[in-house]
Structure formats: structure tokens, C-alpha cells
C-alpha positions in Angstrom: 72.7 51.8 107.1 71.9 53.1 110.6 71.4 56.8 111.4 74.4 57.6 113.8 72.5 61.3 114.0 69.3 59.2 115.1 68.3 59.3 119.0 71.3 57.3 121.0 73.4 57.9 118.3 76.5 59.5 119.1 77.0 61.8 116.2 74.7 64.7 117.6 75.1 68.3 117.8 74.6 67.6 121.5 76.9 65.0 122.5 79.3 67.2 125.0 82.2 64.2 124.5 82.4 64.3 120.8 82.9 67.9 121.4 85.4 67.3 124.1 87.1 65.1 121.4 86.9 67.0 118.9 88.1 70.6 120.8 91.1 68.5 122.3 92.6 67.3 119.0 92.5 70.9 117.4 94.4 72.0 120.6 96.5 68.7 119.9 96.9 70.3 116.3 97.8 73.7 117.4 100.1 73.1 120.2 101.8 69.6 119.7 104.1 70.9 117.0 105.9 73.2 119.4 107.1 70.3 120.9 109.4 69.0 118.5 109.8 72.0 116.2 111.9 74.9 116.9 111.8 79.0 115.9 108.8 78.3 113.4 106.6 76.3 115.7 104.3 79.1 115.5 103.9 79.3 112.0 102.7 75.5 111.7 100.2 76.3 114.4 99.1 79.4 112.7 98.4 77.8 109.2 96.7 74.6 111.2 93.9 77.2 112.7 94.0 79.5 109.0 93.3 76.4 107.3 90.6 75.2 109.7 89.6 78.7 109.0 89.6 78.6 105.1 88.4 75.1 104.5 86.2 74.9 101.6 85.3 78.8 101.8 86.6 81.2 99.2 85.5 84.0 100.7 87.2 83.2 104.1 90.5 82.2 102.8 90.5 85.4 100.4 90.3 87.2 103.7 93.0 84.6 105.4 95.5 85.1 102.1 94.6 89.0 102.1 95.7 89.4 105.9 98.3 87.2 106.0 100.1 88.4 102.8 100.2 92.0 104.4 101.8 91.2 107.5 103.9 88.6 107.6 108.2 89.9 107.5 109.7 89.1 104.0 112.4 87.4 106.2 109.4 85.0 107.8 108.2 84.2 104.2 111.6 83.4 102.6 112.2 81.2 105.9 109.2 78.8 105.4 109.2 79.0 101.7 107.6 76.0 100.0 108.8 72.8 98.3 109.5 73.9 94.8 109.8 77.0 95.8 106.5 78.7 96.5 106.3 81.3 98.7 103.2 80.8 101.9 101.4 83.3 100.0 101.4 81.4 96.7 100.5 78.4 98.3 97.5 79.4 99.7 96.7 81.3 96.9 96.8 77.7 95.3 94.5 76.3 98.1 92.0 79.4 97.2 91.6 78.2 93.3 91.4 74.6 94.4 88.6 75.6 96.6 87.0 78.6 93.7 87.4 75.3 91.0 85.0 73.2 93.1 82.6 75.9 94.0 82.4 76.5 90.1 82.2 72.8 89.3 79.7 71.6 91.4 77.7 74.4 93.3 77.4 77.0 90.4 77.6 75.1 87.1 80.2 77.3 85.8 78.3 80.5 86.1 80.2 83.2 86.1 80.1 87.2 86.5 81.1 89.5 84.6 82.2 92.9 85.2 83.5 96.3 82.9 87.0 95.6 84.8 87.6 91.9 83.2 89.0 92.9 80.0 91.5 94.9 81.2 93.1 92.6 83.5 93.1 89.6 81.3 95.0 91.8 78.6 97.5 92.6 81.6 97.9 89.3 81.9 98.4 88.1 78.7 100.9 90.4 78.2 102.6 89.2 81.7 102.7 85.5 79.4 104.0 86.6 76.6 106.9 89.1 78.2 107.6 85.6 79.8 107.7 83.6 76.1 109.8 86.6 75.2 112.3 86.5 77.9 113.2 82.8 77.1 113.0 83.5 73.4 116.3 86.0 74.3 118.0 83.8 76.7 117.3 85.5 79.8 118.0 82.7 82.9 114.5 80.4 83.3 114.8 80.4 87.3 115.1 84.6 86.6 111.4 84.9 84.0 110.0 82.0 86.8 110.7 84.5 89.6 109.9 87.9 87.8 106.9 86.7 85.9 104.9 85.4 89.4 104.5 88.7 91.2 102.3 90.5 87.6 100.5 87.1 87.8 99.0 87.7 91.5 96.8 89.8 89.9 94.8 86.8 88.8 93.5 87.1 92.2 91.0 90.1 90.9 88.8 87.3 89.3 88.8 85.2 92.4 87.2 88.3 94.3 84.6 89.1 91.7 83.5 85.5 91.6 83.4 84.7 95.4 83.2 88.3 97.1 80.4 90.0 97.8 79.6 93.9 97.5 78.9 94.2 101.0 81.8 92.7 102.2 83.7 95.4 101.3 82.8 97.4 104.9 81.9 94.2 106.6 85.2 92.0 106.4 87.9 93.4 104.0 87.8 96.9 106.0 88.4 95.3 109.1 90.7 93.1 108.2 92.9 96.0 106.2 92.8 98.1 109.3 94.0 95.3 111.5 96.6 94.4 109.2 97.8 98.1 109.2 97.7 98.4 113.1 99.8 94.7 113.1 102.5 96.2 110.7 102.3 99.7 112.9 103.3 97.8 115.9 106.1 95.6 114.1 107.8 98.9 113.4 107.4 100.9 116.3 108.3 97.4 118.7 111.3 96.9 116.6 112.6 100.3 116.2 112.6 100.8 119.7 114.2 97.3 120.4 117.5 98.9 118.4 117.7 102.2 119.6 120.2 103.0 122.2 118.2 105.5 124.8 121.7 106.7 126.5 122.9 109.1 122.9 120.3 111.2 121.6 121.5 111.2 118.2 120.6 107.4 117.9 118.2 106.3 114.9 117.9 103.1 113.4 115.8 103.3 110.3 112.7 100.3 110.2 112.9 99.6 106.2 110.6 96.5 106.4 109.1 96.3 102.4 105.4 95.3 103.8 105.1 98.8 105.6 103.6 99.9 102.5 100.4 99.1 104.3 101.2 101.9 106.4 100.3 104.6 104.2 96.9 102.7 102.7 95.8 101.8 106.5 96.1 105.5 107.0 94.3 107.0 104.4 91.0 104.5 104.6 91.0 105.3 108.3 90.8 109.0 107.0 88.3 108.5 104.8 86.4 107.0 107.5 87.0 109.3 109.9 85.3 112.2 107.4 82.4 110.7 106.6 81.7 109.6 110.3 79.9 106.3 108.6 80.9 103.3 110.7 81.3 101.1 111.2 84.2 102.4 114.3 83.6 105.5 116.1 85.6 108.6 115.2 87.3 108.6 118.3 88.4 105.3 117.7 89.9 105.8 114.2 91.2 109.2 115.6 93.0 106.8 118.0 93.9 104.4 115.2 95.7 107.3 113.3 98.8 107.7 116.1 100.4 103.9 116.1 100.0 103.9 112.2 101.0 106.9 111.4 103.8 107.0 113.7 105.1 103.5 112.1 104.5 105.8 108.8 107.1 108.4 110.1 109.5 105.7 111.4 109.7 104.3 107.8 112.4 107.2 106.6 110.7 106.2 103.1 110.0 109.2 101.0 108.2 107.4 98.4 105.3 106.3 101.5 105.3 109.9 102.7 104.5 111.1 99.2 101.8 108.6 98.3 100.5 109.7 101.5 101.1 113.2 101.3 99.3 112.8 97.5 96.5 110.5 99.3 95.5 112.9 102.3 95.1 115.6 99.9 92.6 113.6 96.9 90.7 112.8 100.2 90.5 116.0 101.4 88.9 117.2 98.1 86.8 114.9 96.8 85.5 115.0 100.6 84.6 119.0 99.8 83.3 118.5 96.2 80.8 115.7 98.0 79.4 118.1 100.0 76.1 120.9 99.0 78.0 123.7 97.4 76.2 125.9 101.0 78.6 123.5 102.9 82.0 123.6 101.0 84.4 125.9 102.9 87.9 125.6 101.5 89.2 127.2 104.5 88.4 124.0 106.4 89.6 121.4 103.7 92.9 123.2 104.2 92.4 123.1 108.0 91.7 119.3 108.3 94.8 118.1 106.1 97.5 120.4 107.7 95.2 119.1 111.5 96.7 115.3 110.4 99.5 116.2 109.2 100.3 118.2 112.7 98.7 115.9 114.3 101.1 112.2 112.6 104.2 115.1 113.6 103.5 115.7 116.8 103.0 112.5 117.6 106.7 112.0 116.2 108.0 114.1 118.6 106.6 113.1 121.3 108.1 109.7 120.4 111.1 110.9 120.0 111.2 113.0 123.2 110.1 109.4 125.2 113.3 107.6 122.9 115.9 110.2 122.4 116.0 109.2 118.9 116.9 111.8 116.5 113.6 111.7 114.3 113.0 115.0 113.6 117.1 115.3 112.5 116.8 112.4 110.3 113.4 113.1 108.7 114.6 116.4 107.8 118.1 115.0 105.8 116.4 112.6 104.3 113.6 115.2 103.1 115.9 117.5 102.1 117.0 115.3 98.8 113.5 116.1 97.0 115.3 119.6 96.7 119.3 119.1 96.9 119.1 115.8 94.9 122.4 116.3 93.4 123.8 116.2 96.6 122.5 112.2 97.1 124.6 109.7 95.6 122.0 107.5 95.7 119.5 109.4 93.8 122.6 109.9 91.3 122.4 106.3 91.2 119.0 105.8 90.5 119.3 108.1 87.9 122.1 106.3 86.2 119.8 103.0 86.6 117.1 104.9 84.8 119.0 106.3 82.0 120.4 102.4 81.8 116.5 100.7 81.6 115.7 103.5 79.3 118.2 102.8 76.5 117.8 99.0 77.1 114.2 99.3 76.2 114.8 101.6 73.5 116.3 97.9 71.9 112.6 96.0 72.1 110.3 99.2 72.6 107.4 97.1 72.2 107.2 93.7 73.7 110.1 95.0 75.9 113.2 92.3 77.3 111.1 90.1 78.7 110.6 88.7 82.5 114.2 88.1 83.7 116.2 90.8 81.8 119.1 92.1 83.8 120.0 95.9 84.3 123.9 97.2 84.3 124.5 100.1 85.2 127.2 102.5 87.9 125.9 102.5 91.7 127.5 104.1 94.7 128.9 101.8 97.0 128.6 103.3 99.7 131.8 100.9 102.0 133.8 101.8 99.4 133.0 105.6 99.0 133.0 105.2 95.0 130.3 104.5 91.8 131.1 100.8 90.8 129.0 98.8 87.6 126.4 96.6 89.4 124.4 94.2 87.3 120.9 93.6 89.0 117.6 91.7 88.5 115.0 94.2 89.0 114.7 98.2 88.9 112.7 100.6 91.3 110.1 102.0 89.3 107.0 100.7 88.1 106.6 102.8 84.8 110.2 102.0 83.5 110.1 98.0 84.8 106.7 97.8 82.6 108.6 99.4 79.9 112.0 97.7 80.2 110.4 94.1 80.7 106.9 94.1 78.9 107.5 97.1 76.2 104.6 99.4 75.1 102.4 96.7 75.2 102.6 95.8 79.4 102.7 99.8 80.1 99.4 100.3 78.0 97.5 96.9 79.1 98.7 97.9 82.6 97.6 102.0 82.0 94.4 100.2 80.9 93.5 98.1 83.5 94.6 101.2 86.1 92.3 103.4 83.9 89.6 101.3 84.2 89.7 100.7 88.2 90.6 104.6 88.6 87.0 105.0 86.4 85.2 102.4 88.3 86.0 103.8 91.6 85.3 107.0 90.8 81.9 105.6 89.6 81.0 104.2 92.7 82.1 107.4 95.1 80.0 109.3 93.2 77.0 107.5 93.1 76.8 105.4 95.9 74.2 106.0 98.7 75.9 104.3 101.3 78.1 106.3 102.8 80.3 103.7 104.2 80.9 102.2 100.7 81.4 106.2 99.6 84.2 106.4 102.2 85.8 102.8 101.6 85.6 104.2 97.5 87.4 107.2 98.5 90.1 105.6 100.4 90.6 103.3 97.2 90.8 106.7 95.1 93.1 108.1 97.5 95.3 105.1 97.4 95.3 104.9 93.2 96.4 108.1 93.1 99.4 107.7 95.7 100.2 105.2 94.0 100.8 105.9 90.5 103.2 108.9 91.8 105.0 106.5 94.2 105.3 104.3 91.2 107.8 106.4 89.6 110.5 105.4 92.0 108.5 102.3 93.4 107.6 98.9 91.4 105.3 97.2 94.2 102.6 97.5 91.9 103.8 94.9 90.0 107.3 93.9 91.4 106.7 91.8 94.9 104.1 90.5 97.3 102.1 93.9 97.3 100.7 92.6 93.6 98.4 90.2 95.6 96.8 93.0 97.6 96.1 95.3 94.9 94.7 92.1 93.2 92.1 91.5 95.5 91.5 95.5 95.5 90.7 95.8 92.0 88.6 93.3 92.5 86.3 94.8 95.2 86.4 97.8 93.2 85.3 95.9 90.2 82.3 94.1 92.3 80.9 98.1 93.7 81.2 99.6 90.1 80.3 96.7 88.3 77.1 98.4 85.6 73.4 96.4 85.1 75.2 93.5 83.3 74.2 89.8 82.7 75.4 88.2 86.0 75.9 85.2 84.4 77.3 83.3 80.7 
């Protein structure tokens, strides 16, 4: 067989046509499909380049998947769902195990690594199976368990990262790529909010409840964490910078839960940042100083918005603060609390496997057209701790306790004894983040209810990879 590479071949790294060729029909790829699709051509083009991207590279198309799961509208996602219905993200999460499988196959002879994390999730896993064996053994709707059980699943991803990932890529690529992601979803926000405002009544506000703004308050406190330690790989002025567009998408939110987890997250910063320091150096004085500085500082910039808008921030921020306090004032809090009492009693039935993926929840809600509680039947409820305990029983709120335990341990682990300050900050931000969290997760499920499961998938994982002990790296 002749050597095309050979001298006078034409397949050479030199040959300036085949390049020609070859850079015309990826254009050809990217662009042609604009001309005879409509509103989505873009997303064709998009996953044309990602995949050209991703090809054959776990490590690239975790990134790919990571990025594009954060900031892509749940309207976008529903719109270009999948035959059979998969959802973009699950689709190329099915392109990412077809590409691990091979690597495993026939690079690395099935070698695997282990780390003190593995157990954990595999036992929140199984117990995502068998709430899904138990929802069809009590009748709940198939297309319902297929629906609920997919989103706990995502976290399979974790074992993707600790195969493929690297330690280092922790500051090198998933940082940059999280704080991207976070500035994307900033400017969604702020760019739609002030397309729907109306400039000519001050008293305008249109609230921006998109559900992947919970990258808002994560972006946030890794960029704090960054900024403290002063450890690259960005500039301080630069993440200082970073701070205003994010955290004024934060604000623009109206969700109480984010501002908590935040609030919650800016503060475990704040003091593991002073217990890192020699005890000559600590001055509590300043700790206080620096969280009340961003906090001024995410306000300010508020107001200044809303002085260039007219919109009535500050007004609106303020009502909807105010229910933390005068709670039995908010119908829908009252509702909420109805829902809970309702999840409560129905898991009383099956306290330890739970109802199963797909259980339904009934139970009186405001209606707020018709100015009057109705009974409302729906498929999912707005806290972590009582969907673990209304779906997946004792068993899925201990396995998934576990497996936060664990990570929580892990990450601490590697704060404390890393000597690279850039993995100590990324650490912190993850221990910030945990620990906003688990208190949003009493009136938020993302951590196991919707896309978000994906992203804390491949978290875990990193964290897993940084505290991982001496072990056997591979069986």
C-alpha cells in the first residue's frame, strides 16, 4: 500500500489545499444549516463545533456537557429535546460514556481509580434504582418514575470525572469554564430583565425567574474565594470586576432561597478564610469588614441599576424579604407549608423505601387568579430533604446524607492541607457552596430534582479526585 504521507503525497501536515478543504467544509458544517432551518439554526451549528470539540476526548466533552448544561434556557432544552425523549444534556452525556467505554476498553485495560467518595455514591444510586422498582411496584405512572428517576441518576457523572479528570484541571479548565458559565447566565438575566422593563413608570419590575440562575450564586462565591486568596489564575481586579454583572443578575433573581445560600456561602468563606491564616494575622474586625464590603458592594451596584432603569429593585427586594419574618402574611409560603405537612404524612405510609420515583403530592395551594386555596395534585415538591424522604424513604435521605458527608469531609480535607493555594481557594468555594446548599435545600430540590444534578455530579467528582487518600490507583 503506498504512503500517501510519503514525499508528493498529498496527505501531509503541509499541504495548504487539504487544509483549505478541510477548513471550508467545517464552515460548510457550521453555517449551511441556517439555510434551510429556522429559529434553532444555531443550536445545530453549536453542537456541530461541541462535537468537533468533544470527539473522542472525555475530558473535553466533560467540560463541553459541564458548560453547556449550565447555560442553556430550560425553554431552549425542552425545544430541541431528543428522539425518545432525551434532553441535549442527556444525550451528550450518552456521547461522554460511549467515548469513557472505549478509553476503558482499549487504552486502559479496564483500570480503574478508586477514591474514599465511590461508596457513597453508588449506594445513592442504588437506592435511586430501587425507589424506581418501588414506584412501579405501587402503580405510580411509568412515563412519571422514567422522568423523576433520571435527574438522581446524573450523578453517575461523578465516576466519569474521577476516571477521566485530572487534579489539576480543577484550576486549569473547570474554573474557567464555571466562571464563564456564571458570567453567560449573569448577562441572560440582566439583558432580558431590561428587555421587559418599561423605563417611562418607575414602579416597573419584571422578576427574571430563569431555574439555571442557580449558577449565580456558586459563580459568585468561587470568584470570592479567589479574590481572598489572591492565587490566580485572574487578577483581583478582574474578579473584583467579575463580581458586579453576577452579582447584579443575583439580585435580579427576587429568589430568596439563592440569596440565602449565598448569604450562608459568603460567610463559611469568610471564616475559614480567617482560621487559614497565623493566629498573629487573624483580625475578626476585618472578616466582618470584607463580608458586609460585598455585600455593600452586590447593593450598591443594585441601585445604581436601578437608578439607570427606574425599576423598583430596592421596593421589591424588600417585600419579598420581608416574608422570612411576616411569613404568615404570604399565601404562598402558607402553601408550601400545606405541601410539606401533605409529603410528610404521605411518607409517614412507606418511611423507609419511601413512594417511589413518580409519586404524586395533593395538597391546598393558593391560586393566586382566583384569590382562593384550591387542592392541586403535583408531580414533584420544593425541598430536597422532604422529596428524599417522600420518594426514596430513610434509605435515599441517609445514602444521600452519606454521600454529602463524605464530599463535605473530603473537601474539607483538601482545604486544609493543600499547598497550593489555588486548589485551597477552588476547595473553599466548593465548601462554601455545600454549605449554601444544604440550607437552600430545605425549600429547594435542585440537588437532586432537575438539570443542576449533572453539575453537582461532576463537582463531587473533582472533589473526590483532590481528596482522594494514598490508595491503589488501580484494580
Amino acid at each position: 500500500m503506498p504512503d500517501l504521507a510519503a514525499a508528493g503525497g498529498w496527505l501531509r501536515p503541509d499541504n495548504r489545499r487539504l487544509i483549505a478543504l478541510a477548513c471550508l467544509a467545517q464552515v460548510g458544517l457550521v453555517a449551511l444549516p441556517a439555510l434551510w432551518l429556522g429559529e434553532h439554526a444555531w443550536a445545530l451549528s453549536a453542537a456541530v463545533l461541541g462535537l468537533g470539540l468533544a470527539l473522542f476526548s472525555v475530558p473535553r466533552a466533560l467540560l463541553l456537557l459541564f458548560f453547556f448544561n449550565i447555560v442553556m434556557p430550560a425553554e431552549v432544552l425542552l425545544a430541541l429535546q431528543l428522539p425518545g425523549g432525551l434532553y441535549p444534556q442527556e444525550g451528550l452525556f450518552l456521547g461522554v460514556l460511549i467515548f469513557a467505554l472505549i478509553d476503558l476498553f482499549y487504552r486502559r485495560g479496564l483500570s480503574l481509580r478508586l477514591t474514599p467518595a465511590d461508596l457513597p455514591v453508588l449506594a445513592f444510586l442504588a437506592g435511586t434504582v430501587l425507589s424506581a422498582l418501588v414506584g412501579a411496584l405501587l402503580d405510580n405512572s411509568h412515563s412519571q418514575i422514567v422522568r423523576d428517576v433520571r435527574y438522581p441518576l446524573y450523578y453517575a457523572v461523578f465516576f466519569l470525572v474521577t476516571q477521566f479528570a485530572e487534579e489539576r484541571d480543577l484550576v486549569r479548565r473547570f474554573l474557567p469554564v464555571l466562571l464563564l458559565a456564571g458570567l453567560v447566565v449573569g448577562a441572560e438575566y440582566i439583558l432580558e430583565f431590561a428587555g421587559a422593563i418599561d423605563r417611562s413608570t418607575g414602579t416597573d419590575f419584571t422578576r427574571v425567574a430563569g431555574l439555571h440562575g442557580l449558577i449565580l450564586p456558586i459563580a459568585l462565591l468561587f470568584a470570592v474565594n479567589y479574590l481572598l486568596y489572591n492565587c490566580g489564575p485572574y487578577p483581583r481586579w478582574l474578579l473584583f470586576a467579575y463580581l458586579l454583572p453576577t452579582g447584579l443578575a443575583l439580585v435580579l433573581t427576587m429568589r430568596r432561597g439563592r440569596w440565602v445560600a449565598f448569604a450562608l456561602g459568603l460567610v463559611t468563606s469568610m471564616w475559614l478564610h480567617h482560621l487559614s491564616q497565623p493566629p498573629e494575622r487573624r483580625r475578626l474586625g476585618r472578616t466582618l469588614l470584607s463580608i458586609f464590603g460585598i455585600v455593600g458592594l452586590l447593593v450598591a451596584t443594585a441601585f445604581f441599576f436601578q437608578r439607570l432603569t427606574g425599576a423598583s429593585i430596592g421596593a421589591h427586594a424588600l417585600a419579598r424579604s420581608r416574608t422570612f419574618v411576616e411569613y404568615e402574611e404570604s399565601v404562598n409560603l402558607a402553601s408550601r407549608f400545606f405541601g410539606y405537612t401533605a409529603a410528610l404524612q404521605k411518607a409517614a405510609r412507606h418511611p423507609v423505601v419511601g413512594n417511589g420515583q413518580g409519586t404524586t403530592l395533593t395538597y391546598l395551594n393558593f391560586n393566586p387568579e382566583l384569590g382562593r386555596f384550591e387542592t392541586w395534585t403535583t408531580l414533584s415538591l420544593d425541598s430536597l430533604y422532604l422529596s428524599l424522604l417522600l420518594k426514596m424513604g430513610l434509605l435515599g435521605l441517609g445514602t444521600f446524607g452519606w454521600m454529602g458527608w463524605r464530599i463535605w469531609s473530603l473537601a474539607r480535607r483538601a482545604f486544609a492541607h493543600s499547598a497550593d493555594l489555588a486548589q485551597r481557594a477552588f476547595m473553599g468555594g466548593m465548601i462554601a457552596t455545600l454549605a449554601g446548599m444544604a440550607v437552600m435545600g430545605l425549600s429547594d430540590g435542585a440537588l437532586i430534582n432537575g438539570r443542576f444534578t449533572l453539575i453537582f455530579g461532576i463537582f463531587f467528582g473533582l472533589v473526590a479526585l483532590a481528596g482522594r487518600a494514598k490508595q491503589p490507583e488501580a484494580v
